[in-house]
C-alpha positions, -999 to 999 in steps of 0.1 A, spaced: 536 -146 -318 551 -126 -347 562 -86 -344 537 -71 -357 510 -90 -342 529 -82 -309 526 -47 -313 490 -47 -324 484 -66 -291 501 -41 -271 483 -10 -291 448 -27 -283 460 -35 -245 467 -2 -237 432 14 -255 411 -10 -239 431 -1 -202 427 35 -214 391 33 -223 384 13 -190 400 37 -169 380 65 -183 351 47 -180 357 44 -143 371 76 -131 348 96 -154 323 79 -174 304 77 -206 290 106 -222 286 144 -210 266 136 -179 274 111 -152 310 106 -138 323 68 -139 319 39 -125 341 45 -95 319 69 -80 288 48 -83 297 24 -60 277 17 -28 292 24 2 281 11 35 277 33 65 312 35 76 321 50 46 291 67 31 264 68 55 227 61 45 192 60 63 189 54 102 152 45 110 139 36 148 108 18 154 96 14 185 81 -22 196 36 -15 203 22 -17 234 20 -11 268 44 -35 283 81 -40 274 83 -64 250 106 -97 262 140 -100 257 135 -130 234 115 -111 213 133 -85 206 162 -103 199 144 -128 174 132 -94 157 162 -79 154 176 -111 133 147 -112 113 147 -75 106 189 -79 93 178 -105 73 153 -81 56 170 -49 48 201 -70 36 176 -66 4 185 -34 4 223 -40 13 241 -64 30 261 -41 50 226 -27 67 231 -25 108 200 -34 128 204 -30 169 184 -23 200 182 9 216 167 14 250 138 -16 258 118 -13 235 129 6 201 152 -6 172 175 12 148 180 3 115 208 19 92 206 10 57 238 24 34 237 34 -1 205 59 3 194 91 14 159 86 10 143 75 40 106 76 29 114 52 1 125 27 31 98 33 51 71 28 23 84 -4 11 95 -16 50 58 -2 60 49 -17 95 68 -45 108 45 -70 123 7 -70 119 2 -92 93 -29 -116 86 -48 -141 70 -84 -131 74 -114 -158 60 -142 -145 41 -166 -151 59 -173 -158 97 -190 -187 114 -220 -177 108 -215 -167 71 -210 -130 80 -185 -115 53 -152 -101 73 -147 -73 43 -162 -62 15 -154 -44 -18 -157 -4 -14 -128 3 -45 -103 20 -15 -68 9 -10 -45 -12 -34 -71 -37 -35 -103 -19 -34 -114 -44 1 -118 -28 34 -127 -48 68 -162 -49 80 -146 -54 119 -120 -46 142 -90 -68 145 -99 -74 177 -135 -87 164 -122 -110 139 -97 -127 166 -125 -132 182 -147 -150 164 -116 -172 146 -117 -154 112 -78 -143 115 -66 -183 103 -30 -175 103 -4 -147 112 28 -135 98 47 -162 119 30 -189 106 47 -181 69 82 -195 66 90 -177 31 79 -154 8 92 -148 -28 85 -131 -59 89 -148 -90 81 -153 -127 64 -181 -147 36 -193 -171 0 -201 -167 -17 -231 -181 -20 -213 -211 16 -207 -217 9 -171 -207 39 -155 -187 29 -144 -155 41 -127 -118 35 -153 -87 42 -151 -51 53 -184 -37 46 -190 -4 57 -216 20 42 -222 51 61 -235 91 48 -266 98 22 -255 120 12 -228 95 10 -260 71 -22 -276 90 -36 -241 95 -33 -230 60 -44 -266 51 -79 -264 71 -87 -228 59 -82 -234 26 -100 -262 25 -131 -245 45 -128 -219 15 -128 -241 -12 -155 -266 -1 -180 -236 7 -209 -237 -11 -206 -234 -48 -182 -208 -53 -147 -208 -36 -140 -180 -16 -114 -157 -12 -90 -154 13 -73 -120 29 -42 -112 33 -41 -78 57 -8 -60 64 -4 -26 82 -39 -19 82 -44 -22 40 -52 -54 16 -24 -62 -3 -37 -91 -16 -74 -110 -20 -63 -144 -38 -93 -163 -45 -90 -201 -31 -87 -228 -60 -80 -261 -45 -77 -273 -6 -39 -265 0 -24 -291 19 15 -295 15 22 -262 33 28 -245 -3 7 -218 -22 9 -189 -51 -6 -164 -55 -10 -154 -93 -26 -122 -109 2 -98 -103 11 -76 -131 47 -73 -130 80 -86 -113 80 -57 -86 46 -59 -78 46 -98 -68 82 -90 -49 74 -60 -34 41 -85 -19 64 -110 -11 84 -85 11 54 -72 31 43 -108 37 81 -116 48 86 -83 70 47 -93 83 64 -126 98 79 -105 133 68 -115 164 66 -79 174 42 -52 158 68 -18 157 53 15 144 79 43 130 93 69 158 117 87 138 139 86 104 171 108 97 197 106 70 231 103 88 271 110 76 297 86 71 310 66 106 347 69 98 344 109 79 358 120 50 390 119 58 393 85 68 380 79 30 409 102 14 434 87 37 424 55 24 426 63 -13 457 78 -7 470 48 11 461 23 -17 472 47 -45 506 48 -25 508 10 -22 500 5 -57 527 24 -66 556 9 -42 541 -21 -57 547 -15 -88 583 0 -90 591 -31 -67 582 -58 -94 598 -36 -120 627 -33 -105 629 -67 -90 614 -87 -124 625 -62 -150 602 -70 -181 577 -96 -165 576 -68 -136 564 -46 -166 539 -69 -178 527 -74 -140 522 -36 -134 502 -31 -166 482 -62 -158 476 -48 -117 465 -17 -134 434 -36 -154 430 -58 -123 424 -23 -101 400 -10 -130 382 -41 -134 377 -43 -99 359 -12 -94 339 -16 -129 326 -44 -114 319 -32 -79 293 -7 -97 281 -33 -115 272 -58 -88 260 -30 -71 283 -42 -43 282 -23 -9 316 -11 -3 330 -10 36 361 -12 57 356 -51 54 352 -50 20 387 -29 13 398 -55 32 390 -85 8 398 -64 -22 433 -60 -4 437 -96 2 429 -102 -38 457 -75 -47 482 -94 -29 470 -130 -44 471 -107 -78 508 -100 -71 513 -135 -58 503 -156 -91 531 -128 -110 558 -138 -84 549 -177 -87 550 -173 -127 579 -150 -126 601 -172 -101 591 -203 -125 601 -186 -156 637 -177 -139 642 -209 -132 635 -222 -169 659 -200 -178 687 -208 -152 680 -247 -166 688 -235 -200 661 -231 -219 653 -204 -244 631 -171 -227 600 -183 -250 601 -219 -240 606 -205 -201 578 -182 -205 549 -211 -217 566 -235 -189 568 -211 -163 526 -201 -171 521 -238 -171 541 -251 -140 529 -222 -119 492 -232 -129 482 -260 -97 502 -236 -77 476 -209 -87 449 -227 -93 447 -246 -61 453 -216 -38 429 -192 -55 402 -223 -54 407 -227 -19 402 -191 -7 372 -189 -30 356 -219 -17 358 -198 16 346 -170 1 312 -183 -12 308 -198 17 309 -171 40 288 -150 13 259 -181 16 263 -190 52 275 -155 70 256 -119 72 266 -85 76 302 -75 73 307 -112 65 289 -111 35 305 -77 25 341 -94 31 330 -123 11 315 -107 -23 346 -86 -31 370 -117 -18 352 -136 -46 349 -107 -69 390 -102 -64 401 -137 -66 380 -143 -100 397 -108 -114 429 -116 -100 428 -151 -117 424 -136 -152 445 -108 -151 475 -133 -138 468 -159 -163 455 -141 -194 463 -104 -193 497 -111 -178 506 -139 -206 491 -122 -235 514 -89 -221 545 -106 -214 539 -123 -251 538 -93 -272 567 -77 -252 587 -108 -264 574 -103 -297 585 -67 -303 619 -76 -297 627 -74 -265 640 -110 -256 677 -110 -245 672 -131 -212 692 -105 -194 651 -87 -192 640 -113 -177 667 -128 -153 677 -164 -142 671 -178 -110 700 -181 -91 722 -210 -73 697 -211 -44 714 -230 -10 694 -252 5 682 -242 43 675 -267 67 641 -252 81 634 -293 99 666 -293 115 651 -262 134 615 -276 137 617 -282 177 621 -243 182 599 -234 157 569 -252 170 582 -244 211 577 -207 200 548 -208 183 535 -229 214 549 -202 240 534 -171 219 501 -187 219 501 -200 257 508 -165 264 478 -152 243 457 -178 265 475 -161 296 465 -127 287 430 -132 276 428 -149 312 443 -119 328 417 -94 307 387 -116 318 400 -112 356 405 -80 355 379 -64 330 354 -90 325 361 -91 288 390 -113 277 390 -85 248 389 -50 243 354 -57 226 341 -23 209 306 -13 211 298 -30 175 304 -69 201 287 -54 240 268 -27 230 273 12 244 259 43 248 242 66 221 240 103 230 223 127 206 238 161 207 223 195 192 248 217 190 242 257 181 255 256 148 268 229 121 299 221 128 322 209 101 330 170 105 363 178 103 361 204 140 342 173 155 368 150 151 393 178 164 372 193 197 343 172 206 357 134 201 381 145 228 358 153 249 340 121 249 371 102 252 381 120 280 348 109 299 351 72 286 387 68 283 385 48 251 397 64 220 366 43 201 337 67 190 315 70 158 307 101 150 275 100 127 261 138 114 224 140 106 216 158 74 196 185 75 206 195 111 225 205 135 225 170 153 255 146 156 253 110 170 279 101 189 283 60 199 305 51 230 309 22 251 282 19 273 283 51 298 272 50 340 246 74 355 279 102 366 298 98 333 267 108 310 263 138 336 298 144 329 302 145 296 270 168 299 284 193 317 312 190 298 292 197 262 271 228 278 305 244 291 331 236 263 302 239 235 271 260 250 246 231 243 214 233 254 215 205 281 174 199 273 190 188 234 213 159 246 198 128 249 217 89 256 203 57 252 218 23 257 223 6 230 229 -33 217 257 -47 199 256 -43 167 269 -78 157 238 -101 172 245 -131 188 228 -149 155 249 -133 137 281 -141 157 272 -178 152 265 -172 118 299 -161 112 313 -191 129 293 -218 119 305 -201 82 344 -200 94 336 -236 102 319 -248 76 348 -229 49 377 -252 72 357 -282 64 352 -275 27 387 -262 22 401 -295 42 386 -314 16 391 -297 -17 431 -300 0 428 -338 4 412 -344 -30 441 -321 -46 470 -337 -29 455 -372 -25 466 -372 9 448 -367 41 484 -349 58 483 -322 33 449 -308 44 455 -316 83 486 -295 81 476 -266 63 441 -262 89 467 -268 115 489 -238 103 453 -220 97 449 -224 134 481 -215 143 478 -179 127 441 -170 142 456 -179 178 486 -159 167 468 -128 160 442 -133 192 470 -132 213 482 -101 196 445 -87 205 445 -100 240 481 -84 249 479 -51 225 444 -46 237 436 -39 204 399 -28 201 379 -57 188 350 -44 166 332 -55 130 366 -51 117 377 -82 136 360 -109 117 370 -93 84 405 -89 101 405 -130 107 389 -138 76 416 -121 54 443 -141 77 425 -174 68 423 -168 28 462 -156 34 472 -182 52 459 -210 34 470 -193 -1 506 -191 12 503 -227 25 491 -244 -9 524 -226 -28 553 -246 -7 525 -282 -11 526 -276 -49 559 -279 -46 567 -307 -24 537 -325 -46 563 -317 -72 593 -332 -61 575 -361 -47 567 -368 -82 605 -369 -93 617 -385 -58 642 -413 -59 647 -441 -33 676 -426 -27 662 -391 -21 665 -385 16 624 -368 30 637 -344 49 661 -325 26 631 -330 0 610 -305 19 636 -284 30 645 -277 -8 613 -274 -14 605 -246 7 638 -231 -2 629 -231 -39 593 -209 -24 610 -190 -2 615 -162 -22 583 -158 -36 568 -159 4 591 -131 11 582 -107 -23 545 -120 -19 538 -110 16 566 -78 14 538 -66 -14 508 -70 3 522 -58 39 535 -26 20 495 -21 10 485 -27 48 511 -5 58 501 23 38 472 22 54 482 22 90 510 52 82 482 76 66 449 62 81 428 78 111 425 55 144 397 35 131 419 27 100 450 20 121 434 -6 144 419 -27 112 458 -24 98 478 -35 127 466 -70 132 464 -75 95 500 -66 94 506 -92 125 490 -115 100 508 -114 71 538 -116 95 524 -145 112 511 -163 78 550 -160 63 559 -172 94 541 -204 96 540 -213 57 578 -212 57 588 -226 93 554 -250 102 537 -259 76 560 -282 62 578 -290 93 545 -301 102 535 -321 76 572 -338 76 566 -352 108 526 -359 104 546 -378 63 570 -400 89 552 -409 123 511 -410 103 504 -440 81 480 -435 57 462 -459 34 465 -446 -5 436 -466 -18 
């Protein structure tokens, strides 16, 4: 690249990180402010809409039911975000918290009724029409009987749970018209049912009929019947747009509960963590950026330069493109997006440490710069891959928080890629280019001694043995003693909701300071959501599950501290707010990821070892960090699967840098080459990089557990426990492992 090119490249870099910047913190144009505060937020962070609906009828609906209802009913209003909560409160009712909105009408009109939904036949047995046009409704068809009548006689042919899917979608008649469709597809029972009426309708008389489709006591849909349906598939046609045949398709989905629940009330609740937990937040990552960025300055020099600049579009482009997915941002999600910073600095240090040693081999600082990008490419490549394999997994297979972790996981590793490998390159380039190329800027890798890491391989697996039979030990102990081998949070068991009216609107802020402690003086646990209904003087606060004397405690306690009217507090029992389905959900995900990342490892490095090792040291860290739950006591909430999940992307990331580079020297390997000192150079030559790597993204954790509120603080100290752990067993197992699994494993290399 020539000088002046260099500097035009550099001019253009910094207007387009200019332009991008403003267009994130404040926006196009005189009237909105940018993109960064445009971005969804999920409950913890934002608040949103918190609906209950309570189950019809007059005897308490099963257990079962209630519990199939509840998944079905996550599964729905992740339409409207994937970090929406849906629990049980009570027996019979069921809250629903939806982020990202403040307009709870808008839910309940397109939510309507869950349950209720039918498919009604024309006409009766006896030829008797079951509705009629009369021009009211969406449809303009009303019924002629009572739901009751038409069960009766065997006109209602199918129910919600009969349909297995619903989806709106977009096509072309015969004609070559473009039209709106709902596809349908039917359970195999619903199949044969479907099956029989549509064939009743068609084959009746000389002009098909038309067959109902009834939901919250309104039409929304007549479809006449044109052929006898048989494969358990139909389509509706006719509708006039996109969001008319989707918004169909949802009614029919949310129609497919086993239990009919009618609307008992709707509020627009605060943010779970508060303001401040927000600012301390931003704070924290604005800190960490900056540490981060005077560290590879003053550690790299002019690659460090390039880095930062680089980090600085990575950041921007990260929260451009938050808005744009429309993302939900939560605590989870920070947490992926802090995982993808460190992987960002991680493909600089694996670059930079390449380029170094160019350098120190002689060559000139533009030959070391294009090796150094193009050795440190598998490194990158493979380790980025791997986590991102993870990543859409867990955004297909999990739910909730999972799926929240898992879009800006992906979103960061994609970003983090580019910026590493094109903005980073082109940067470092043009700074050549101007002129500034005495090596001295760039540094040469030093005379590195070799450490013998398998000499000490006995005591480095006996500890990591001993910590995690001790983790074992403790969980034991907590199940003895408390029932729960972990402090689980209410998010895992469940709690108490009590809804207090207070005389006035007090300020979040007083909450946290006055009437938090009194609820954890009752409980004793320092875990409570606060949650401020808008428009009111009401405040939800969410414990673990309270006894008859503590809730008159912590009564007394509100009317005498506070002057509350004691006829304004109410307290439910609630559920978890992490089903059962979706606990399996997130493991068969965890499980499925292993599998997938196993074998991307095996097909990379041709060898079966390489992948058995690096799930082993996987393993290792998640036991690692249990124990540290199991004897911290650490409270074990939503936070904890995204807390394991970013110690599985680490770890593996870390893991793949030292393979590269025992792939490496295996490639240049002599007979007279001794194995052993071979992987002990090897993870010499990576050992600096492991250090700078995870001393950059544990200065980003920290930051967070220094300035963050308790809720903040017990996400951030078992990530940092992580990162520890994940060094830890990259440098000392992994290839210790691997060494042995090498000598005492044959393999086959067809």
């Amino acid at each position: 690249m020539k000088k002046n090119k260099g500097i035009l490249t550099l001019v253009i870099t910094l207007l387009v990180m200019i332009g991008l910047g403003y267009t994130a913190i404040w926006g196009i144009g005189t009237e909105g402010a940018g993109a960064a505060s445009g971005i969804k937020q999920g409950l913890d962070l934002a608040g949103g809409v918190s609906i209950t609906y309570q189950a019809v009828g007059d005897e308490a609906p099963s257990s079962e039911d209630m519990s199939d209802t509840i998944y079905k009913l996550q599964k729905r209003v992740e339409v409207y975000s994937t970090e929406a909560q849906v629990y049980q409160e009570g027996t019979d009712r069921i809250n629903i918290e939806i982020p990202g909105v403040s307009d709870a009408n808008t839910i309940l009109e397109d939510l309507g009724r869950p349950g209720a939904l039918y498919f009604i036949s024309q006409t009766d047995s006896e030829g008797n029409d079951n509705y009629s046009y009369t021009g009211s409704g969406d449809t303009g068809y009303s019924l002629n009987k009572t739901i009751d009548e038409l069960k009766a006689d065997g006109s209602i042919v199918l129910e919600g749970t009969d349909v297995d899917s619903a989806q709106g979608a977009s096509g072309s008649d015969n004609y070559g018209n473009s039209q709106f469709v709902v596809d349908l597809i039917f359970t195999s029972e619903g199949a044969q049912k479907f099956a029989d009426a549509t064939t009743k309708a068609y084959n009746n008389g000389n002009n098909s009929e038309t067959l109902g489709i009834y939901y919250d006591g309104d039409f929304v849909s007549v479809p006449t019947v044109q052929a006898a349906l048989t494969d358990g598939r139909a389509q509706i046609t006719g509708m006039e747009s996109f969001e008319k045949a989707e918004r169909i398709a949802s009614q029919i989905r949310i129609g497919g509960l086993k239990l009919e629940l009618e609307e008992l009330r709707s509020n627009v609740v605060g943010a779970q963590l508060g303001e401040e937990a927000i600012n301390t937040s931003l704070k924290a990552a604005a800190i960490g950026l900056l540490v981060i960025a005077v560290f590879m300055i003053v550690v790299y020099r002019i690659p460090g330069v390039a880095s930062v600049l680089a980090l600085i579009i990575y950041t921007i482009l990260v929260v451009l493109c938050l808005n744009m997915f429309e993302i939900t941002l939560t605590l989870p999600g920070i947490a992926g997006i802090i995982l993808s910073i460190g992987m960002a600095v991680d493909a600089n240090v694996i670059i930079f440490a390449r380029i170094r040693e160019e350098i120190a081999a002689g060559k000139t600082v533009r030959s070391a710069i294009d090796t150094g990008f193009k050795k440190a490419m598998s490194a990158i490549v493979d380790g980025n891959v791997t986590t991102l394999i993870a990543a859409l997994v867990l955004a297909l297979k999990g739910s909730g928080t999972v799926k929240g972790f898992a879009y800006t996981l992906a979103l960061g590793i994609v970003l983090s890629m580019f910026t590493a490998l094109v903005v980073t390159r082109l940067i470092l380039k043009s700074l050549f280019a101007v002129g500034i190329k005495d090596e001295k800027f760039y540094g040469a890798a030093k005379d590195q001694n070799t450490v013998n890491f398998l000499g000490k391989k006995n005591i480095f697996f006996a500890a990591s043995i001993l910590v995690i039979v001790v983790g074992f030990v403790f969980l034991g102990i907590n199940g003895a003693t408390t029932g729960n081998v972990l402090n689980y949070s209410l998010d895992f068991v469940g709690g108490t909701s009590t809804n207090v009216t207070f005389n006035e609107d007090m300020p979040l802020a007083d909450i946290d300071a006055k009437v938090v402690p009194v609820f954890s003086g009752v409980t004793g646990d320092g875990a409570v959501q606060v949650q401020k209904v808008a428009g009111s003087n009401e405040v939800i606060f969410k414990t673990r599950e309270l006894n008859v004397d503590e809730r008159q405690e912590l009564e007394d306690a509100l009317v005498s501290n506070f002057g509350v009217n004691k006829d304004l507090i109410t307290a439910e029992t609630i559920s978890s707010t992490i089903s059962s389905e979706m606990k399996g959900d997130a493991i068969i995900a965890v499980i499925i990821a292993t599998i997938c990342m196993l074998i991307y490892i095996w097909f990379r490095f041709k060898d079966i070892r390489f992948a058995a090792s690096s799930v082993a040291a996987l393993l290792h860290d998640v036991l690692v960090v249990l124990a540290f739950y199991a004897v911290a006591k650490v409270s074990v909430g939503s936070t904890f699967i995204a807390c394991m999940l970013t110690i599985v992307g680490y770890s593996i990331n870390a893991t793949i840098v030292i393979f590269d580079r025992i792939r490496e020297n295996l490639g240049t390997m002599q007979k007279k080459d001794n194995l052993e000192e071979l992987v002990n150079r090897s993870i010499s030559q990576t050992l600096s990089r492991s250090i700078f790597t995870s001393l950059t993204t544990f200065i980003m954790v920290a930051a967070l557990f220094v300035l963050g509120v308790t809720s903040i603080r017990e996400f951030a100290l078992p990530l940092m426990v992580g990162i520890v752990c994940g060094t830890y067993s990259s440098v000392c197992i992994t290839g210790a492992l691997w060494y042995v699994l090498r000598t005492k494993v044959k393999v086959d290399k067809k």
